[in-house]
N, C-alpha and C positions, 0 to 999 in steps of 0.2 A: 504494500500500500504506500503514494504517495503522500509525503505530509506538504500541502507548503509555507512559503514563509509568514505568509498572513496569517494561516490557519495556526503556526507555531506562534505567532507574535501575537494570538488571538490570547493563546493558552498561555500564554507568560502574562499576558497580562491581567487574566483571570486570577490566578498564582498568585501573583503581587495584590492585586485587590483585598484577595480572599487573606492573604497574612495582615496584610493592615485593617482589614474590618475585624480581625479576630484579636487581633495585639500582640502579633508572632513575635514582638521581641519579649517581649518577659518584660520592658521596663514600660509599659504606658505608651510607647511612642513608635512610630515605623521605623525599620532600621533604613538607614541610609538604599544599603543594598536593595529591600523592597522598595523603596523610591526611585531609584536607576532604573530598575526592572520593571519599571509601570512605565516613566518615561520615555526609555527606549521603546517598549511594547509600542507603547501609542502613535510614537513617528513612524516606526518600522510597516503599521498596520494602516495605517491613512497619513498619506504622504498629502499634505496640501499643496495644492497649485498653486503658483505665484498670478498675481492678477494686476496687470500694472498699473499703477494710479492717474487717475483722472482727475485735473481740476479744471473747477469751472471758473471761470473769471468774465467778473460784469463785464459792458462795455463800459467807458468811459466816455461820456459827453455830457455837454452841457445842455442836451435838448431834452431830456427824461424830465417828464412833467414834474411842477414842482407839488407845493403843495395845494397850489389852488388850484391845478388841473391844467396850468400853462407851460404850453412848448415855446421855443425858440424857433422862429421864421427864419432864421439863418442856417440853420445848425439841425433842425429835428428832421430825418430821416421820413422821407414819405409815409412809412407804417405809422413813425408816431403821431406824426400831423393828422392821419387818418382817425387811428385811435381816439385823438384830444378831442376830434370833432366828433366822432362816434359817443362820446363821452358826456359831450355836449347837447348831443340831440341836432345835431344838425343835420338834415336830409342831405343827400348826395356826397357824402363823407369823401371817400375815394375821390371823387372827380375835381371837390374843394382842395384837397392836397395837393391833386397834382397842379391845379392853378396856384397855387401859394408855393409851389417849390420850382414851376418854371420863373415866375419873376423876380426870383432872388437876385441878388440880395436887398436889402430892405436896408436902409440906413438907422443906427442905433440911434440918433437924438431924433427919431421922427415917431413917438409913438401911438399917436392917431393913424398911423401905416395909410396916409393917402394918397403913395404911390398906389398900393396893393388895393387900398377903392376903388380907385381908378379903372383900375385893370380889371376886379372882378364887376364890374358894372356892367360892362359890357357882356357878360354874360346874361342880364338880366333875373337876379335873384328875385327868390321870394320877400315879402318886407321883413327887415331885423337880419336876414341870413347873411349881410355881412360884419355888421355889428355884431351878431356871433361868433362869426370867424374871427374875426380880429380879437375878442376877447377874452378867445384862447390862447390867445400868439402874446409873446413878448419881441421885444426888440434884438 
């Protein structure tokens, strides 16, 4: 009959258990030896796989809304813009974004954004739906 190594490192490590459950040294405490013989047992018998580590790492920018719900017109990634306005209640999300992120940039001392009025008028919005957008947006 063949034994093998598992099935031997099974039985050692039963061994080892069963002296230390029973208090095989005469003093109260497991002897050294039946502590080798369990540890080794257990590496020998489930070998673990190494699994390599993965970190996640935010992005970093300055357009991740803040607390009041506002992106950055310069800087926020069409998703976010999408987002801030989905957020917002704003009908045609998507379509708003993409017109806010082709007429960048937006100048930082202007923040009545009446370039970007301008520009989304001509689409002819619903009343308020640019006064919404804009007060999603920062400068």
């Amino acid at each position: 009959m063949r034994i093998t190594t598992a099935r031997l490192a099974g039985l050692g490590l039963a061994a080892a258990l069963s002296l230390v459950a029973c208090g095989g040294g005469g003093s109260g405490t497991p002897s050294t030896a039946a502590a080798g013989a369990a540890t080794t047992a257990t590496t020998a018998a489930a070998p673990v796989p190494t699994v390599p580590a993965t970190t996640v790492v935010p992005p970093t920018t300055t357009a991740a809304p803040s607390a009041a719900g506002k992106v950055s017109a310069n800087d926020a990634t069409r998703a976010e813009l999408q987002a801030a306005f989905t957020a917002a209640g704003i009908s045609s999300p998507a379509q708003w974004a993409r017109e806010v992120e082709e007429y960048r940039p937006y100048v930082a001392d202007d923040p009545t954004f009446a370039k970007l009025r301008q520009e989304l008028a001509k689409y002819n919005p619903g009343p308020g739906v640019v006064d919404q957008i804009v007060a999603t947006l920062v400068p």
